[in-house]
Each structure stands twice: as structure tokens, then as C-alpha cells.
C-alpha positions as CSV (number, residue, x, y, z in Angstrom):
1,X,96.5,90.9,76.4
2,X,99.0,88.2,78.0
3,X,98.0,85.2,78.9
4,X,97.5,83.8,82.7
5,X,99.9,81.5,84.4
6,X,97.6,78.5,83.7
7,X,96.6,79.2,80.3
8,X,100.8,78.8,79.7
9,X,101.0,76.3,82.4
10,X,97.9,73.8,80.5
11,X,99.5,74.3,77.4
12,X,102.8,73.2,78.8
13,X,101.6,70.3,80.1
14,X,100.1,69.8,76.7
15,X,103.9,70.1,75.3
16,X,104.4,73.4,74.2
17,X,107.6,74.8,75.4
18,X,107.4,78.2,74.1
19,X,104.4,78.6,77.4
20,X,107.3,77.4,79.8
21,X,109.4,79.7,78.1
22,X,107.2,82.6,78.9
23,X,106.7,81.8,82.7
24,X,110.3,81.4,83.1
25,X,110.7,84.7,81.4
26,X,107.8,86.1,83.6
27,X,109.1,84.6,86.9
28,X,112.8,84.2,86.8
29,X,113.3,88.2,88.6
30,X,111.1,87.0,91.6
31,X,112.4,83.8,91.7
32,X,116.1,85.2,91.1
33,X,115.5,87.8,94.0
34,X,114.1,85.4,96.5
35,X,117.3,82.6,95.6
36,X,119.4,86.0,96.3
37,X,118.0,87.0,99.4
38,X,118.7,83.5,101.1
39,X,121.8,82.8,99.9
40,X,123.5,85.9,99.2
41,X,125.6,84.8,96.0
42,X,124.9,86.0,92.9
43,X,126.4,82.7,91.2
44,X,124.3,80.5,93.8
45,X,121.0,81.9,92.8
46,X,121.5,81.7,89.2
47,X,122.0,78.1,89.7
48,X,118.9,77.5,91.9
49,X,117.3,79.2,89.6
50,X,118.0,77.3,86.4
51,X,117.5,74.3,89.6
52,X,114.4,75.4,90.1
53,X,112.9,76.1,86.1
54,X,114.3,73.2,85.5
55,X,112.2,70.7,88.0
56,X,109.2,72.8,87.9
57,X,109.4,71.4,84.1
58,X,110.0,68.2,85.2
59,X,107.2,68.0,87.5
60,X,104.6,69.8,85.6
61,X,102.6,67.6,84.3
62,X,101.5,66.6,88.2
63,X,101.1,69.8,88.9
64,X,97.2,70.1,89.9
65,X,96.7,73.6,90.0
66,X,95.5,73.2,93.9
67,X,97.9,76.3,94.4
68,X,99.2,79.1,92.1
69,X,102.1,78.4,89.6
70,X,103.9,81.0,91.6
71,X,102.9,80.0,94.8
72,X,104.4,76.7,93.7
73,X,107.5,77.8,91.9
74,X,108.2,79.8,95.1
75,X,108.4,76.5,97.1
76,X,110.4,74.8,95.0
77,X,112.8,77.2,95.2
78,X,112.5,77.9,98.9
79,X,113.2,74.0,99.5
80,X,116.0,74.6,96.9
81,X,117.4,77.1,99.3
82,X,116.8,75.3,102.3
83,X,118.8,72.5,101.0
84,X,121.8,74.1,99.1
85,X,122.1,76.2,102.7
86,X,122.4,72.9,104.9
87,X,125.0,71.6,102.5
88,X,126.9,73.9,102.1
89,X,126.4,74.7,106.5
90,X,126.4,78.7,105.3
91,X,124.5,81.4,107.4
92,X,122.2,83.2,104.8
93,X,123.9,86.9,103.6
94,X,121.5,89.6,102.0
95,X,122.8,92.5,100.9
96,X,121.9,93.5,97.0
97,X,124.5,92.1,94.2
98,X,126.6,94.4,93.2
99,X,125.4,97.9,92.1
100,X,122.2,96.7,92.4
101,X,119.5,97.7,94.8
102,X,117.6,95.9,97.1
103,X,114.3,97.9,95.8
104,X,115.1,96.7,92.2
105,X,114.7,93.2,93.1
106,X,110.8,94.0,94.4
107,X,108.0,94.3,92.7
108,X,107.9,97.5,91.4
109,X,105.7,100.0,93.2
110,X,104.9,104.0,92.6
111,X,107.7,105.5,91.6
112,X,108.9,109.2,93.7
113,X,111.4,111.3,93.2
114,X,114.6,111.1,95.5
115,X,116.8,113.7,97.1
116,X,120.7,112.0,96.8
117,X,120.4,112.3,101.4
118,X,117.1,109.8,100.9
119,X,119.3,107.6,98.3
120,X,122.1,107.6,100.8
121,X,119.6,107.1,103.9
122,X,117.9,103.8,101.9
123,X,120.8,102.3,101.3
124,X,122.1,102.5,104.5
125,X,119.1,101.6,105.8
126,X,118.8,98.4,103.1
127,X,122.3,97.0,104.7
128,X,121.2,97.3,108.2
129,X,117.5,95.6,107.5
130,X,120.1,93.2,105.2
131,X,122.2,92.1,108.1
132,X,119.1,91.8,111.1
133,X,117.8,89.5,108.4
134,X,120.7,86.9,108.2
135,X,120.3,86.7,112.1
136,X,116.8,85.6,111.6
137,X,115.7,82.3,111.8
138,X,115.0,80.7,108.4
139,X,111.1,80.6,108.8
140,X,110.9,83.6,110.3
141,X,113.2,85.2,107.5
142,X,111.0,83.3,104.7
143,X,107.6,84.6,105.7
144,X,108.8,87.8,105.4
145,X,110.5,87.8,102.0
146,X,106.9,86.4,100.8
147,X,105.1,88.7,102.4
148,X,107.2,92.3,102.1
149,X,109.2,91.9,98.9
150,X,107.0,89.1,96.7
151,X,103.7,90.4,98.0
152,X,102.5,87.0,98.8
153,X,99.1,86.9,100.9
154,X,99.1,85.0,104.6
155,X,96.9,82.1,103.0
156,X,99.8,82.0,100.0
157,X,102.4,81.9,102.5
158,X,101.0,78.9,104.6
159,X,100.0,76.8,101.9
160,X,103.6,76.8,100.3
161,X,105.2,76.5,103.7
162,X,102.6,73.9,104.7
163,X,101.8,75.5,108.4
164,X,98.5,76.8,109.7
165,X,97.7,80.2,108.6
166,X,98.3,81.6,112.6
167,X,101.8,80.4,112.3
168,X,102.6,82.3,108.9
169,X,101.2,85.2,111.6
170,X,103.2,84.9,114.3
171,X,106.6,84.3,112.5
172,X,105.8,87.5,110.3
173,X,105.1,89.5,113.8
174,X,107.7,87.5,115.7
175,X,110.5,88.5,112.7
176,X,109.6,91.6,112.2
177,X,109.4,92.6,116.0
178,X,113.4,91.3,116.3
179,X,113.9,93.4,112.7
180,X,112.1,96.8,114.5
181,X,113.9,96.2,117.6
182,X,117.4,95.2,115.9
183,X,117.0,98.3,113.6
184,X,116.2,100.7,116.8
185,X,119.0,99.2,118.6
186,X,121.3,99.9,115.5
187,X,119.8,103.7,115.7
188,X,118.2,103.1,112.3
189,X,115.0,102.4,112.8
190,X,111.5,104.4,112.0
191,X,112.5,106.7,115.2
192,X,115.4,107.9,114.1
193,X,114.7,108.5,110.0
194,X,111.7,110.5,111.7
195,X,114.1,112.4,113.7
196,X,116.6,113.6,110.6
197,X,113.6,115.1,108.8
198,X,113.2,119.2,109.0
């Protein structure tokens, strides 16, 4: 049986690395895939990443357990993100690295077998949802990385973006109504995958 995020987190406060060790090996996919999906550079997200391991250590010993280690470790690197995109003054870009799918960087879910014309259709369908994304705005864009790919809870979401749980609402609705409408408009939306079906 493995141990909880704050049975490793209290013992590395208490000094023992190999616990920090584990959580970065348990959390560095999410936290890799959420660094991705704003910034849309492989080598970018691999250094907010370390970034963000690296002052979650740091600042670990005042970490007071109000919130989940992940909920936490999520902000960090959100803010992470938020900052390396201002400096650098880039629009974010989400399409999956390189032979890599979108649906690998997820949590995994119930696996189904796939024809190669619903393989094709997904992938299409990932770019499109990819590039209505990057037109988002960045709160907007957050809330629903945290809630559709990380599986995050409203409450989760508002406490690490530190707005009222109705806000966390409304920018999930609001962001997804401009996704459903962008991906209609694009003739990919739910309508039309219905419509190529027998």
C-alpha cells in the first residue's frame, strides 16, 4: 500500500528526501502536462517543472496542509506559468509534444478499443480544441485544464486560484461555451462527430 501525499509530505518536512522523491515521482506527469499545456514547449515545461519541484521543497516546511499537496503544487506551477508567459510576452500554444497524445497527458481513464477513422477523428479533433484554447483567456483556459484534464473539483479550483467558488463556475461555463461554439464554427464540434457516425 503507498503512502498518502501527507504521510511523504510530514516526513519531508521532517528531512527525509527520499518522501520528496516519491511525490515528485508521483506528480511530475500532471504537473509536466499542465506546464505543457500553457506554454506549449516541451523544453519550457521541463524547466518549470524542475522550477516548480524545486520551490515546493524550498517552501515545504510552511506548508500547512490547509490545501492538498497537489492542489498546492498545481499553483505553484500555474503562477510559474503565468509569470514565464508575461516575460517572455508569448500567447500560450497546446498542441501535444511530439508523437505524443493529448489523452496521454490525462489521467488515465477506461480504456476502449479504437477504429484507426476514431484515432484520426481524435486527433483532429485534439488540434482544433488545442488551438480554441490558446484563444482563451488565461483564467478561463486554467479552470478548465483543472477541471477536464487534472480532474480537480470546483472547491480545488477556487482555493488554488484564490476566487469565490461561483467565479471558478462561470469561467468553466464561460470557456467552455466559446470552446463549443469555436469547435461548431470550425465544423468539429459534438454536431458534426454525431453526424459522421452510421
Amino acid at each position: 500500500m503507498s503512502d498518502t501525499d501527507e504521510e511523504l509530505v510530514a516526513r519531508s518536512i521532517a528531512g527525509d528526501t527520499d518522501s520528496f522523491n516519491q511525490l515528485i515521482l508521483r506528480w511530475e506527469r500532471p504537473i509536466y502536462a499542465l506546464a505543457y499545456r500553457q506554454t506549449g514547449r516541451e523544453e519550457d515545461a521541463r524547466d518549470i517543472v524542475q522550477d516548480a519541484f524545486l520551490r515546493a521543497f524550498r517552501a515545504l516546511p510552511g506548508f500547512k496542509g490547509e490545501a492538498k499537496f497537489s492542489s498546492w503544487l498545481y499553483r505553484i506551477t500555474l503562477n510559474l506559468c503565468r509569470d514565464f508567459l508575461r516575460r517572455t510576452r508569448r500567447a500560450p500554444f497546446l498542441p501535444a509534444p511530439e508523437g505524443m497524445d493529448v489523452t496521454e497527458l490525462a489521467p488515465a481513464g477506461a480504456a476502449r478499443e479504437e477504429t484507426v477513422e476514431d484515432v484520426v477523428s481524435r486527433k483532429d479533433l485534439s488540434r482544433h480544441v488545442a488551438r480554441a484554447m490558446g484563444r482563451l483567456p488565461e483564467e478561463q483556459r486554467s479552470a478548465i485544464l483543472l477541471k477536464e484534464y487534472h480532474g480537480l473539483t470546483f472547491q480545488e479550483i477556487a482555493e488554488l486560484q484564490g476566487v469565490p467558488l461561483s467565479t471558478v463556475k462561470t469561467r468553466l461555463y464561460q470557456g467552455l461555451t466559446v470552446l463549443r461554439r469555436e469547435l461548431d464554427r470550425r465544423g468539429s464540434g459534438p454536431a458534426r462527430a454525431e453526424g459522421r457516425r452510421p
